[in-house]
C-alpha positions in Angstrom: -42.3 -14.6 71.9 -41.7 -11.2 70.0 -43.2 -10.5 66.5 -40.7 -7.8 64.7 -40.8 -6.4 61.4 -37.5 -5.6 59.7 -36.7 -3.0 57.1 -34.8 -4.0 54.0 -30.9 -4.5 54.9 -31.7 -4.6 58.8 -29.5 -6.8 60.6 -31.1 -9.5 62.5 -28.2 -11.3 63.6 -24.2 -10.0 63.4 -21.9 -12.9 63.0 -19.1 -13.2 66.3 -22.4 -11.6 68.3 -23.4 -13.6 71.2 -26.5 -15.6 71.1 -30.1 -15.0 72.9 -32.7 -15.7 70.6 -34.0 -18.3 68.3 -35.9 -16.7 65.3 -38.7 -17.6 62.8 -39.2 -16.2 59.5 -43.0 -15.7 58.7 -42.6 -13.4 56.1 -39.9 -12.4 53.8 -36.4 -13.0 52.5 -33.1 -13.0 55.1 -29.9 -12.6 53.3 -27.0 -15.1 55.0 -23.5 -14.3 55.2 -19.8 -15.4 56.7 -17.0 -14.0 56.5 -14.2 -16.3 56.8 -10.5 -16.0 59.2 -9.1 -14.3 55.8 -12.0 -11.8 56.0 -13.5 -13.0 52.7 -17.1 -12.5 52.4 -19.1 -15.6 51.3 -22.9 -15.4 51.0 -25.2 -18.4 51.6 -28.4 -19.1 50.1 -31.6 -17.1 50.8 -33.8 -17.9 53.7 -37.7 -18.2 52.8 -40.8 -18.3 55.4 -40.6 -21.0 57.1 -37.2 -21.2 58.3 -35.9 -21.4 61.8 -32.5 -19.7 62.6 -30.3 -19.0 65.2 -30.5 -22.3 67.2 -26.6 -23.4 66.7 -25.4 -20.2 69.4 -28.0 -21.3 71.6 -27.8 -24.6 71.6 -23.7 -24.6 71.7 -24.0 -21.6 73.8 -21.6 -19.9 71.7 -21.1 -16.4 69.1 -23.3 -16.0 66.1 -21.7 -18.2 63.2 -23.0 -15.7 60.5 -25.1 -12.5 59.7 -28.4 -12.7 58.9 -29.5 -9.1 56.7 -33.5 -8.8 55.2 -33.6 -8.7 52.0 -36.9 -7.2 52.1 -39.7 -6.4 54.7 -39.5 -9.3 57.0 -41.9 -10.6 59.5 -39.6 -12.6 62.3 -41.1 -14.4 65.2 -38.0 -13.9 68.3 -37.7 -16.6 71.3 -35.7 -15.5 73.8 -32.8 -17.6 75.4 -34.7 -17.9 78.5 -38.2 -18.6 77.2 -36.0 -21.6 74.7 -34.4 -23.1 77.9 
């Protein structure tokens, strides 16, 4: 398990990416967005500490479903695909 800190507007996970971790949030806020197949933007409600995200490409074993951006200085624990199996 990695502990990363991300800077404001860092991408953590870019939706259509494939999938190798499972992630944490100890600290911070993580902005959520899709964008759909007419390339419209939607955002989803704000992650808080505490949530775990990042399990659906692993456990379907397919691409990222959406992008997940800090909102501010985040603290993110990272499980790797092979430490999760």
């Amino acid at each position: 398990m990695d502990i990363i800190i991300y800077q404001p507007e860092d991408f953590i996970i870019t939706q259509g990416s494939l999938s190798e971790s499972l992630y944490f949030l100890a600290i911070g806020h993580l902005k959520v967005t899709i964008v759909d197949e007419k390339w419209k933007l939607h955002h989803l409600p704000t992650m808080i500490p505490g949530v775990m995200f990042g399990e659906i490409g692993l456990l379907c074993e397919c691409k990222r479903t959406a992008s997940v951006i800090s909102d501010q200085y985040s603290t993110i624990c990272n499980i790797s695909k092979d430490l999760f199996q």
